[in-house]
LORO-672981 format. One record per residue (C-alpha): residue number from 1; residue in one letter; x, y, z. Coordinates in Angstrom, 3 decimals. Each point is the difference from the previous one (the first is absolute). Layout:
N
+-----+---------+----------+----------+----------+
: num : residuo :     east :    north :       up :
+-----+---------+----------+----------+----------+
: NUM :       A :        X :        Y :        Z :
...
+-----+---------+----------+----------+----------+
//
This chain:
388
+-----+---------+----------+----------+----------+
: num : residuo :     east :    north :       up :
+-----+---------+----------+----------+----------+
:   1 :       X :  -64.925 :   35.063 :    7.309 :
:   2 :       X :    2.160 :   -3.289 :   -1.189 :
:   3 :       X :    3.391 :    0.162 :    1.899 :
:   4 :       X :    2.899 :   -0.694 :   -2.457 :
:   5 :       X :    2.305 :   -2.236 :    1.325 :
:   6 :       X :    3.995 :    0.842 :   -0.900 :
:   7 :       X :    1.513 :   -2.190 :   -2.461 :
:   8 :       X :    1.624 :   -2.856 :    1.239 :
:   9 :       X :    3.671 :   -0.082 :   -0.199 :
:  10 :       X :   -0.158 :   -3.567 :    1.537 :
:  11 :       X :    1.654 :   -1.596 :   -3.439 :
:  12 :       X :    2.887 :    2.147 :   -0.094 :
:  13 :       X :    0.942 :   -0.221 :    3.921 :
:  14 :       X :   -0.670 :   -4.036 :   -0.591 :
:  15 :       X :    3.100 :    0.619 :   -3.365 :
:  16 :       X :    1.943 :    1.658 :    2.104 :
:  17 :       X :   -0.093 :   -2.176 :    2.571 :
:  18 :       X :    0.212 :   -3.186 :   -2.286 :
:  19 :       X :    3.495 :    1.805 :   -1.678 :
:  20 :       X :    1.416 :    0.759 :    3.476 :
:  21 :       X :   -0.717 :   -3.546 :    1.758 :
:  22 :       X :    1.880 :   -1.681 :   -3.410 :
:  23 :       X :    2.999 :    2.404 :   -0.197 :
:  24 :       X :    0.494 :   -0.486 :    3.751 :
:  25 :       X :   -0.299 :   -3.994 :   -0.452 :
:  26 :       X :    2.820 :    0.465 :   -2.758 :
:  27 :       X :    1.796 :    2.148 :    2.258 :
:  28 :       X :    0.471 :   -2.625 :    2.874 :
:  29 :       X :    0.707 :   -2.654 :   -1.979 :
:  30 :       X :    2.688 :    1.526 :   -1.418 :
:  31 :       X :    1.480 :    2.153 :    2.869 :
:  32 :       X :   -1.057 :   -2.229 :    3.262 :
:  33 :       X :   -0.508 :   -3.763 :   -0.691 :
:  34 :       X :    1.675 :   -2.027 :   -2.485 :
:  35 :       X :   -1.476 :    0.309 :   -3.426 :
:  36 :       X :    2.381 :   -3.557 :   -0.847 :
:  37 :       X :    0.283 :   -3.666 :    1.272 :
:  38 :       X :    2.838 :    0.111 :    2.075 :
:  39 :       X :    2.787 :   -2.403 :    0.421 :
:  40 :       X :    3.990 :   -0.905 :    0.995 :
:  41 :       X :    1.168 :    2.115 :   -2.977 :
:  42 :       X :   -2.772 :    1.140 :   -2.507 :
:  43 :       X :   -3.588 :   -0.102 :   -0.949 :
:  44 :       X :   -1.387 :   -3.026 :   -2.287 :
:  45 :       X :   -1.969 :    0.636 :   -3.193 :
:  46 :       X :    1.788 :    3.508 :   -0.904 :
:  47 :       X :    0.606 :    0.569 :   -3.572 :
:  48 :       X :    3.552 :    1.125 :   -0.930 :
:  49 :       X :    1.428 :   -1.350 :    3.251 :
:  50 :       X :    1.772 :   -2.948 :    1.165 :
:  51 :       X :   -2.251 :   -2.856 :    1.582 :
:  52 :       X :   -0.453 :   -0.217 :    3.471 :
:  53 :       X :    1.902 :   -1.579 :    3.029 :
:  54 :       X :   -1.602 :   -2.216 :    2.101 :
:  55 :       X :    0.308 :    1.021 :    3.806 :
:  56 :       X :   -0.077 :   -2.016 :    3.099 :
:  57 :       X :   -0.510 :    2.644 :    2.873 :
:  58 :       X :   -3.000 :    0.065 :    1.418 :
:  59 :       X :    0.767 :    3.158 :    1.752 :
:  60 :       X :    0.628 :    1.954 :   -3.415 :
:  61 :       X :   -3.545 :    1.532 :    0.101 :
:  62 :       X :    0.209 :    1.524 :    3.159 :
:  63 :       X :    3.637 :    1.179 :   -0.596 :
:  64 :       X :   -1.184 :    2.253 :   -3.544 :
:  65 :       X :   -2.711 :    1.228 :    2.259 :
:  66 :       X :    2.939 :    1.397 :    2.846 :
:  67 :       X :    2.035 :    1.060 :   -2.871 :
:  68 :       X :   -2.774 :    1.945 :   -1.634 :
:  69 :       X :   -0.500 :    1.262 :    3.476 :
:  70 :       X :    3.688 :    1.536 :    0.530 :
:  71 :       X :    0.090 :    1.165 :   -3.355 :
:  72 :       X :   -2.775 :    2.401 :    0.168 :
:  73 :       X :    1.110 :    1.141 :    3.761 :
:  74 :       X :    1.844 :    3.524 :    0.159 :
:  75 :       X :    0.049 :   -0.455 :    3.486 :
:  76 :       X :    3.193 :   -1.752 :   -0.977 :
:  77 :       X :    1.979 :    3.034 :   -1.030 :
:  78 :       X :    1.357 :    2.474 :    2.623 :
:  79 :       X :   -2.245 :    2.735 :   -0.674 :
:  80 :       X :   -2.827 :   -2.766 :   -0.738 :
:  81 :       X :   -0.491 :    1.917 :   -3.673 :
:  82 :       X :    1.617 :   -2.694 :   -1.960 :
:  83 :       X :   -1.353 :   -3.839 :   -0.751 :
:  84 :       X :    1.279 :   -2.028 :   -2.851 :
:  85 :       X :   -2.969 :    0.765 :   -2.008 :
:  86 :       X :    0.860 :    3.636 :   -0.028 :
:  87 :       X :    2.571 :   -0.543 :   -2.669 :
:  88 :       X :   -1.388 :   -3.409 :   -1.032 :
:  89 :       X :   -3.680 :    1.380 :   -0.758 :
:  90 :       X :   -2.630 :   -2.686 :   -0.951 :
:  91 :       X :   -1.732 :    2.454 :   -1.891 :
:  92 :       X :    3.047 :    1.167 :   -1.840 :
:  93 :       X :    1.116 :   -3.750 :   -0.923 :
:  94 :       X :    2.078 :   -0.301 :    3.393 :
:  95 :       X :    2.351 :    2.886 :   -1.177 :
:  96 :       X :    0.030 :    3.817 :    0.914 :
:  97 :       X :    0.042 :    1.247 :   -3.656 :
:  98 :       X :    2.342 :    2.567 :    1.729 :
:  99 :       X :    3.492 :    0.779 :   -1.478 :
: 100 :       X :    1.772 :   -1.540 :    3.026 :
: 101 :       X :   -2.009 :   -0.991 :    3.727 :
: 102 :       X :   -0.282 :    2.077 :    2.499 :
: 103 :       X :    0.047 :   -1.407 :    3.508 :
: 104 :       X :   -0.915 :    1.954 :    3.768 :
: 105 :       X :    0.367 :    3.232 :    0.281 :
: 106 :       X :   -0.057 :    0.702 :   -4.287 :
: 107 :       X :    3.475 :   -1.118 :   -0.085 :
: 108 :       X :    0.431 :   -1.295 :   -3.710 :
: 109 :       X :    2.461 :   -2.871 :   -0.802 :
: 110 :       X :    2.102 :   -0.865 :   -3.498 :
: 111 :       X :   -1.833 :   -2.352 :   -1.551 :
: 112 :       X :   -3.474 :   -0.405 :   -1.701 :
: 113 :       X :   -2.532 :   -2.553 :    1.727 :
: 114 :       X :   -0.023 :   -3.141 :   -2.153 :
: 115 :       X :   -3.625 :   -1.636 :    0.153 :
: 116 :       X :   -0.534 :   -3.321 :    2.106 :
: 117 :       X :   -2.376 :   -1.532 :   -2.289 :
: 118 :       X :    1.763 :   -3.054 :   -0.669 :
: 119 :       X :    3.002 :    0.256 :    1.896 :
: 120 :       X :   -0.579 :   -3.665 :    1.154 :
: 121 :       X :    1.730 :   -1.066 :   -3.262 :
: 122 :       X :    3.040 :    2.452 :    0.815 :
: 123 :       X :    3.166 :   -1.731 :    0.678 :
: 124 :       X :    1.796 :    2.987 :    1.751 :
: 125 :       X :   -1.770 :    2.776 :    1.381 :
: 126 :       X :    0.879 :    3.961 :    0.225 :
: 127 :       X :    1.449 :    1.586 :   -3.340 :
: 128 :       X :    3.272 :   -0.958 :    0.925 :
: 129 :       X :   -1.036 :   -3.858 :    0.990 :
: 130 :       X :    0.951 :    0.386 :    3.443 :
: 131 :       X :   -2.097 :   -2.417 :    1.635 :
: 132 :       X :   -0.597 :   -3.187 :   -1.420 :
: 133 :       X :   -3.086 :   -0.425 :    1.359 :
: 134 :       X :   -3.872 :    1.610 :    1.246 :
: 135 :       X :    1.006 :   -0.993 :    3.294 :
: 136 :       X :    3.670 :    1.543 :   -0.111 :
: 137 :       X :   -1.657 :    3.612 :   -1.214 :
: 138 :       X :   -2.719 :    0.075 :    1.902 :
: 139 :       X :    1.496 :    1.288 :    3.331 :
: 140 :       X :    2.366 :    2.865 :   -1.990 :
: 141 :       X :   -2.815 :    3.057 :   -0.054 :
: 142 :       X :   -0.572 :   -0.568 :    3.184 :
: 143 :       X :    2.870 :    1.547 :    1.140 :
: 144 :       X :    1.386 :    2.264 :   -2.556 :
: 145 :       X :   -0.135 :    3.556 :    1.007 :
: 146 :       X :   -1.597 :    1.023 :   -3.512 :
: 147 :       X :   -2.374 :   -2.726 :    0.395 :
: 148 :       X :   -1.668 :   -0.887 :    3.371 :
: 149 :       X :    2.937 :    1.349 :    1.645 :
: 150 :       X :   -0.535 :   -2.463 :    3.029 :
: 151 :       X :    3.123 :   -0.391 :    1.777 :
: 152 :       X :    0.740 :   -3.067 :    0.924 :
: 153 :       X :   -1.986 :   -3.569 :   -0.494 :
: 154 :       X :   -0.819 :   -0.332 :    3.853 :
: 155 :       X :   -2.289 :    3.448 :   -0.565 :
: 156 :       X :   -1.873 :   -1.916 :   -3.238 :
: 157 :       X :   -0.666 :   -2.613 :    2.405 :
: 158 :       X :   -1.085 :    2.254 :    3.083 :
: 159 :       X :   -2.521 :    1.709 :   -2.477 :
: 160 :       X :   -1.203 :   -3.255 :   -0.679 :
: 161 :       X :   -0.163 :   -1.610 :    3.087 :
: 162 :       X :   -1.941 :    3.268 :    1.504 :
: 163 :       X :   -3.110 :   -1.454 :   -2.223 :
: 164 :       X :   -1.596 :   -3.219 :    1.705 :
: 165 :       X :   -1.814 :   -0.546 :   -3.409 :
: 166 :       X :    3.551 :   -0.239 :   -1.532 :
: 167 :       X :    1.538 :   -2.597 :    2.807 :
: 168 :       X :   -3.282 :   -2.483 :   -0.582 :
: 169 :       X :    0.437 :    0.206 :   -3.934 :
: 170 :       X :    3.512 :   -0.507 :    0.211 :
: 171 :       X :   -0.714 :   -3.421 :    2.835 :
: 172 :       X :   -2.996 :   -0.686 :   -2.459 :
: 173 :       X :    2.497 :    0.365 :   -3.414 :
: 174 :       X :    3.249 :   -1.624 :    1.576 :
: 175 :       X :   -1.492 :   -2.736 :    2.690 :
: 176 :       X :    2.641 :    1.153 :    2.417 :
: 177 :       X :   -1.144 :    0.174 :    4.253 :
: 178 :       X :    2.978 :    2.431 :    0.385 :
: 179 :       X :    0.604 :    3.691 :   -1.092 :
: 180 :       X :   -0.994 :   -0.704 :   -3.908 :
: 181 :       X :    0.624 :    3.607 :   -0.808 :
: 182 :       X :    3.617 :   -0.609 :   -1.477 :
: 183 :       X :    1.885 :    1.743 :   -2.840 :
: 184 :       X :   -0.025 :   -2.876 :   -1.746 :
: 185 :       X :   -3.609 :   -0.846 :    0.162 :
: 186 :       X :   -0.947 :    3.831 :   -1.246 :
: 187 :       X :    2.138 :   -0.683 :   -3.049 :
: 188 :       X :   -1.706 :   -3.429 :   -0.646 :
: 189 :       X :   -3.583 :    1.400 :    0.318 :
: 190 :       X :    0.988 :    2.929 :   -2.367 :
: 191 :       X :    1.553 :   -1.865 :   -1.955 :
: 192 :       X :   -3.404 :   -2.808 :   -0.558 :
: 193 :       X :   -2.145 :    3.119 :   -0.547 :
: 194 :       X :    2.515 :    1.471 :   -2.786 :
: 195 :       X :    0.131 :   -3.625 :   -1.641 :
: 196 :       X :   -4.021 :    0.827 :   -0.234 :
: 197 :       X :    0.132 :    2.708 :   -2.077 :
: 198 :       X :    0.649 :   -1.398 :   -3.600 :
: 199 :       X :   -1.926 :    1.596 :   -3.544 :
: 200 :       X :   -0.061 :   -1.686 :   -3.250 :
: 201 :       X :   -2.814 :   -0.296 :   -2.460 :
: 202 :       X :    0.407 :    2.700 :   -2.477 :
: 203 :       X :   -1.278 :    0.597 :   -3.479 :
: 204 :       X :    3.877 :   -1.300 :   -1.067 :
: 205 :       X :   -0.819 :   -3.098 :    2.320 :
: 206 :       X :   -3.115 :   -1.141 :   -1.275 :
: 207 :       X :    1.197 :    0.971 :   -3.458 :
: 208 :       X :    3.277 :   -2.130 :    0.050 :
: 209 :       X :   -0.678 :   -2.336 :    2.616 :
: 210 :       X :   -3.776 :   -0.249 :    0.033 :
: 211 :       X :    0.066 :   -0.190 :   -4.016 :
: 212 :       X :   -3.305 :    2.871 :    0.278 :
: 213 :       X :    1.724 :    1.171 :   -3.585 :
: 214 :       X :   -2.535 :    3.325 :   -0.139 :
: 215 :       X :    0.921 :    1.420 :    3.439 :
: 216 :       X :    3.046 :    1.518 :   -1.094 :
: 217 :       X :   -0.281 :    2.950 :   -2.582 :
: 218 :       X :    2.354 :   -0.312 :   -3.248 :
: 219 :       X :    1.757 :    3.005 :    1.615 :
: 220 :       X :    1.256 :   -2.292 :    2.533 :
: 221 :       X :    0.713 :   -2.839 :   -2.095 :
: 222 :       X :    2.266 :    1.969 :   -1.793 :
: 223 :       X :    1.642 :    1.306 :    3.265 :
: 224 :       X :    0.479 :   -3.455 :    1.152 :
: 225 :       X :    1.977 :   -1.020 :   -3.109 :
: 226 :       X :    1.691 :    3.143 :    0.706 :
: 227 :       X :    0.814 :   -0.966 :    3.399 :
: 228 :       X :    1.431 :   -3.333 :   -0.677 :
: 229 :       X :    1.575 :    0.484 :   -3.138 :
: 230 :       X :    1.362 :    3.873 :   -1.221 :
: 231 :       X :    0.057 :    1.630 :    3.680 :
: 232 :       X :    1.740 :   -2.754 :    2.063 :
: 233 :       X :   -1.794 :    0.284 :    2.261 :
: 234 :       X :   -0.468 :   -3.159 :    1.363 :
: 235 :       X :    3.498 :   -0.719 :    0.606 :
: 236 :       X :   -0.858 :    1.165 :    3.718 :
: 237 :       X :   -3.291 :   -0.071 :    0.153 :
: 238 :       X :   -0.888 :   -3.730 :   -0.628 :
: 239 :       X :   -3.471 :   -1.155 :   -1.352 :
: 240 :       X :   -0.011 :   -4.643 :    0.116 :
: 241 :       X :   -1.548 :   -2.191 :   -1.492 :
: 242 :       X :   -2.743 :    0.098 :    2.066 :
: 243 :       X :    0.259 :    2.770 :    2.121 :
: 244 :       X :    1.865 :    3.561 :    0.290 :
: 245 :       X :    1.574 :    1.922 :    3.184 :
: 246 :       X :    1.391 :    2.409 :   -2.160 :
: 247 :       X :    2.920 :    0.222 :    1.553 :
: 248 :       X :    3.326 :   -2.099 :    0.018 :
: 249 :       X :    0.767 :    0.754 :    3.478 :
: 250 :       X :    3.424 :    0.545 :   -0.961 :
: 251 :       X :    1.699 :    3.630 :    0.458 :
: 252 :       X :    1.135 :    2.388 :   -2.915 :
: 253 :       X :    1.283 :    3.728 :   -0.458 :
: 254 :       X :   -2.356 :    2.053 :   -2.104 :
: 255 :       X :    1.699 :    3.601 :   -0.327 :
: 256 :       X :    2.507 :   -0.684 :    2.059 :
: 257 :       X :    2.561 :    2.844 :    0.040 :
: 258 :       X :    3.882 :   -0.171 :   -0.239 :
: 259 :       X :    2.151 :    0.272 :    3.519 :
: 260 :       X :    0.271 :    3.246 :    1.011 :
: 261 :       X :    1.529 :    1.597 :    3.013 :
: 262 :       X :   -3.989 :   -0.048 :    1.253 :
: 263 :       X :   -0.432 :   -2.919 :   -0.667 :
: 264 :       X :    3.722 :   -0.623 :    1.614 :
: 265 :       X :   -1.172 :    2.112 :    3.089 :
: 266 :       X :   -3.297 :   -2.624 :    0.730 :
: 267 :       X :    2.498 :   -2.935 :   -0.121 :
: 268 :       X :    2.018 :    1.582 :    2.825 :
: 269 :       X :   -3.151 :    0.400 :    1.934 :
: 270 :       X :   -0.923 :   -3.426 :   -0.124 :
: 271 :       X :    3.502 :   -0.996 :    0.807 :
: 272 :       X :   -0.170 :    2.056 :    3.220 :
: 273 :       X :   -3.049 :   -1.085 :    1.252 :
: 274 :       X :   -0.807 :   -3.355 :    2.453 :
: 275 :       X :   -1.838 :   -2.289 :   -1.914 :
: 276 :       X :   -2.796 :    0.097 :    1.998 :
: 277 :       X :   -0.429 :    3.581 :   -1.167 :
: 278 :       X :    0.223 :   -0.032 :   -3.608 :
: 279 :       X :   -3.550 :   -0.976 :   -0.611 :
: 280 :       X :   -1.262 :    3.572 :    1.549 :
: 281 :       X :    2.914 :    1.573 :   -2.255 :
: 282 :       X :   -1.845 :   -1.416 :   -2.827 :
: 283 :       X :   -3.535 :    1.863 :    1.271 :
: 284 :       X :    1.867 :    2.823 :    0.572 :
: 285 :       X :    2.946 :    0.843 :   -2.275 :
: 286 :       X :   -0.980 :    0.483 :   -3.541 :
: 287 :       X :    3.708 :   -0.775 :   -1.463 :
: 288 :       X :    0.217 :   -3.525 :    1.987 :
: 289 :       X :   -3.125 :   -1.033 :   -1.118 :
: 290 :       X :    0.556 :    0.157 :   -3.817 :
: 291 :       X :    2.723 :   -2.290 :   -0.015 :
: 292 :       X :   -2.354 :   -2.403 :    0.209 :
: 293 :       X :    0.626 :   -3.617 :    0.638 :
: 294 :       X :    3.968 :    0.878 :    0.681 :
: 295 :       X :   -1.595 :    0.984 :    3.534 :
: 296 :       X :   -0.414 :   -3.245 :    0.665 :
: 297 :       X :    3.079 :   -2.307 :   -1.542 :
: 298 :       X :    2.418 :    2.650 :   -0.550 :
: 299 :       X :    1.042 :   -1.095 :   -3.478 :
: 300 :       X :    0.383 :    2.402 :   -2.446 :
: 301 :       X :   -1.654 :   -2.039 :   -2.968 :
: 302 :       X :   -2.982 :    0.754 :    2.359 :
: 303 :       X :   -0.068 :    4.203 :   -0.141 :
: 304 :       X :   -3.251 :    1.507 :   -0.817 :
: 305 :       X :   -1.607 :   -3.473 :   -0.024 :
: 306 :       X :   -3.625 :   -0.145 :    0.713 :
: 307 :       X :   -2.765 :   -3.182 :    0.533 :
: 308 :       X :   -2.056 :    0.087 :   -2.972 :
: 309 :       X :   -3.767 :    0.771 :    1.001 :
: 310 :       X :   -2.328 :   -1.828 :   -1.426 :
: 311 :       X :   -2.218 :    1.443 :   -2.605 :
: 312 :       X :   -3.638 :   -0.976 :    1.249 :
: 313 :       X :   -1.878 :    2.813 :    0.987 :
: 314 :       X :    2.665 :    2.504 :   -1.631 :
: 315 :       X :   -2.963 :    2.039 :   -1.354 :
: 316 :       X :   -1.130 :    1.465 :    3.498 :
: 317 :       X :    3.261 :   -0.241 :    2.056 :
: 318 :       X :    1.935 :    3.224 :   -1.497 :
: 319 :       X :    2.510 :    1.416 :    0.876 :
: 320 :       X :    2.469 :   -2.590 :   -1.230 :
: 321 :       X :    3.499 :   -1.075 :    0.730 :
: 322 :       X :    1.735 :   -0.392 :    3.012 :
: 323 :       X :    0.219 :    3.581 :    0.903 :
: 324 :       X :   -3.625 :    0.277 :   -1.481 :
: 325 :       X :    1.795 :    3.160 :   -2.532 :
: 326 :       X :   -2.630 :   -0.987 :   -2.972 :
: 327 :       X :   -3.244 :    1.188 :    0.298 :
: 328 :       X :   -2.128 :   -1.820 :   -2.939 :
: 329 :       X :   -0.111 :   -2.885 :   -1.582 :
: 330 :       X :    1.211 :    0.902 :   -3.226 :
: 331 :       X :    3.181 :    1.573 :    1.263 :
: 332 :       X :    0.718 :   -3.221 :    1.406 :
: 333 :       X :    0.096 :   -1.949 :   -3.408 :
: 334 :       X :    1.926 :    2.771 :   -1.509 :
: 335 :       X :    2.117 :   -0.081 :    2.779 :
: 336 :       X :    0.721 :   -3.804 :    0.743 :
: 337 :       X :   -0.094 :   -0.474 :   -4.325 :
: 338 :       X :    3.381 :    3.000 :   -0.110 :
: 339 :       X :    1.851 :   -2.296 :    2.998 :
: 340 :       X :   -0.574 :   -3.530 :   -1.414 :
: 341 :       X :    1.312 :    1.000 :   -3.387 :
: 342 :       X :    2.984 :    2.293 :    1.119 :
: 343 :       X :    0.749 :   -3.123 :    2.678 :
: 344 :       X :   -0.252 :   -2.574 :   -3.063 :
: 345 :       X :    1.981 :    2.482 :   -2.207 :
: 346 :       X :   -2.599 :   -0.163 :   -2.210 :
: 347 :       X :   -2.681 :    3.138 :   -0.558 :
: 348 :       X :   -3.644 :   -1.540 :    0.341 :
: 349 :       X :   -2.066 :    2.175 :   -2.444 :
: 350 :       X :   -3.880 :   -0.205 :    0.194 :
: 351 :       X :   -2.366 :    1.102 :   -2.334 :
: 352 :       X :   -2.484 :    2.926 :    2.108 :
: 353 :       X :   -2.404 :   -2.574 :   -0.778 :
: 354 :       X :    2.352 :   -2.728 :    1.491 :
: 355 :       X :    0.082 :    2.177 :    3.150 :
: 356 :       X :   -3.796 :    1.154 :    0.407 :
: 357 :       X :   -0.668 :   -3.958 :   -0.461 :
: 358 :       X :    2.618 :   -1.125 :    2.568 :
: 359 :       X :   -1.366 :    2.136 :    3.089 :
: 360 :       X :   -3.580 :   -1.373 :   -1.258 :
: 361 :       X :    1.213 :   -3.291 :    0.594 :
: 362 :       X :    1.252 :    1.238 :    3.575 :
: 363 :       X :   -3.061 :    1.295 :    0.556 :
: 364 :       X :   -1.723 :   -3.435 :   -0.395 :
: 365 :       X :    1.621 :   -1.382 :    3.468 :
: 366 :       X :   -1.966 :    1.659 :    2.242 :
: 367 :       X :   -1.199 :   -2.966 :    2.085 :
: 368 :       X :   -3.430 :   -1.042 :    0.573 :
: 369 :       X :    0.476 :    1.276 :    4.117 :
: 370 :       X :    1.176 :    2.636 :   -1.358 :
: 371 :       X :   -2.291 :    0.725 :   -2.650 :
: 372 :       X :   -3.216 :   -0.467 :    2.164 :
: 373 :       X :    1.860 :    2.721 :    2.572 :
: 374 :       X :    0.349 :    2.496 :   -2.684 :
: 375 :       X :   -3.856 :   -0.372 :   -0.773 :
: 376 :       X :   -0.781 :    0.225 :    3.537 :
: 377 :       X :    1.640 :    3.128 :    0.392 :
: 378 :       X :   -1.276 :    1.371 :   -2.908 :
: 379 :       X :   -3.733 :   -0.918 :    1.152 :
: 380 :       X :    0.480 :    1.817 :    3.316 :
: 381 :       X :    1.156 :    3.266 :   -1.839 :
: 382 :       X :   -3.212 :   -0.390 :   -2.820 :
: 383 :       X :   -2.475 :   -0.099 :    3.438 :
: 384 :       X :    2.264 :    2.608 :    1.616 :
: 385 :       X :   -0.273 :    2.412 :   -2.991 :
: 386 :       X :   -3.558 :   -0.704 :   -0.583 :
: 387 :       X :   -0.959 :    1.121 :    3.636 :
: 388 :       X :    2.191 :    3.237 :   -0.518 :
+-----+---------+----------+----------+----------+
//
């Protein structure tokens, strides 16, 4: 009697297999080495974004590789739950796409997670432009007790220095025979990886700067117009010549409301607090940290002022604002659109059509990076469901 062999599922293992190996390829070349050139200040070649600097440190490479390192370690947190990816997520566009972060121990602070895609090209960091620099912020989280909640810097460096892997890299990054593990040498390496992580390249890019005229539907032709012309909005958020950050980098109050004995009462906390205190007010005091930029200069012209965010990416980095209190996309037009006009004294009225097409233009700056993440994640949850 003829034995009848099973069918051979050898073709659909070898599909599977073929769909895992390339969504895991995607998935490390977005979330573990860099998917860009790297250099002083920004990647060459990028559509929609300034040209590259030239660097001369022949270190740099091995200093983004530290920085990557510490930015991924939780060990660096006092309860070692907490890196700087957890609320800068590669896979959620270096964001949270939480309301506000939450550091150790689920302690949430009072202001939404801005994305760091980019942030090479910012001029001041934090919403309040506290630090001028990627070095000057870099420490902060480290040791604010919403955050890391380290206490001091010497404990950052013990934690550091308890890893012989970390005390080569940092002789290897900074040439140094002595202790290399510094303060100042954790900033810089976090500092050269966050310079790594820029994202242009999006169906507006290619369109505008890249002169591909069909990549970009009608819809978003019309919200472009819409955008530069009707809306205003590119007062703040800037598009050149031949490039756009979308942002101004300035600071401006959207909403802002009128002094109020609240509003009074937050002042007098600042006023009796040291300095060297105030920024874990901010984190922690939900009345001090809407006055915004006044934090920081103490003028009152500067109440309720925020740093504009830049637009790319806006599509998958709800909740919005600086307290992250608007939840979609099109609540955000409607929103900043009510603001600009009553600021300008001047009603800006849009057409529903006017509107729809505006946040379709907005939609059309999702970045290629970010793009090719979105279709990564989408191709793990397609395999996931079809194994279900």
């Amino acid at each position: 009697m003829a034995i009848m062999k099973p069918q051979s599922r050898g073709p659909h293992i070898l599909r599977r297999w073929q769909l895992r190996c390339a969504v895991c390829l995607l998935w490390i070349a977005l979330t573990v080495t860099p998917a860009l050139p790297r250099t002083d200040v920004r990647a060459d070649g990028i559509l929609g974004l300034p040209k590259a600097t030239a660097t001369s440190d022949p270190l740099r490479q091995k200093k983004v590789r530290l920085g990557e390192k510490l930015f991924f370690d939780a060990r660096l947190s006092a309860d070692g739950s907490v890196s700087c990816a957890t609320c800068h997520s590669p896979e959620k566009e270096f964001t949270d796409r939480r309301r506000t972060a939450v550091g150790i121990a689920e302690l949430r602070g009072t202001r939404n997670t801005p994305s760091l895609l980019n942030v090479v090209y910012a001029t001041s960091l934090f919403w309040d432009g506290r630090a001028d620099s990627l070095e000057s912020q870099a420490l902060e989280p480290f040791f604010n007790p919403r955050e890391h909640g380290l206490a001091s810097p010497r404990e950052l460096l013990q934690r550091i220095e308890a890893d012989r892997e970390y005390v080569t890299a940092f002789r290897d990054a900074f040439g140094s025979r002595e202790t290399p593990v510094t303060g100042a040498n954790v900033a810089a390496a976090l500092a050269a990886y966050q310079r790594t992580l820029v994202d242009g390249n999006s169906a507006f890019d290619r369109f505008q700067f890249g002169g591909e005229q069909t990549v970009l539907s009608a819809a978003a032709r019309r919200g472009y117009n819409v955008f530069v012309g009707l809306g205003q909005c590119a007062a703040c958020h800037t598009v050149s010549r031949d490039h756009a950050l979308f942002t101004d980098n300035q600071f401006h109050a959207i909403g802002f409301r009128a002094m109020g004995d609240e509003m009074r009462g937050a002042i007098e906390r600042i006023r009796r607090t040291a300095p060297e205190h105030v920024r874990n007010l901010v984190s922690a005091d939900r009345g001090v940290a809407a006055l915004g930029r006044f934090v920081v200069t103490r003028k009152i012209e500067d109440l309720g002022k925020f740093r504009t965010p830049s637009l790319r990416n806006v599509a998958l980095t709800a909740p919005y604002m600086h307290d992250g209190g608007i939840e979609t996309l099109e609540e955000a037009v409607e929103h900043e659109l009510y603001y600009r006009g009553h600021t300008n004294g001047s009603p800006i009225v849009l057409t529903p059509q006017e509107r729809d097409d505006l946040v379709t233009f907005l939609q059309s700056l999702t970045g290629a990076r970010a793009d090719m993440q979105r279709r990564v994640q989408a191709g793990l949850a397609n395999t996931q469901r079809r194994e279900r």
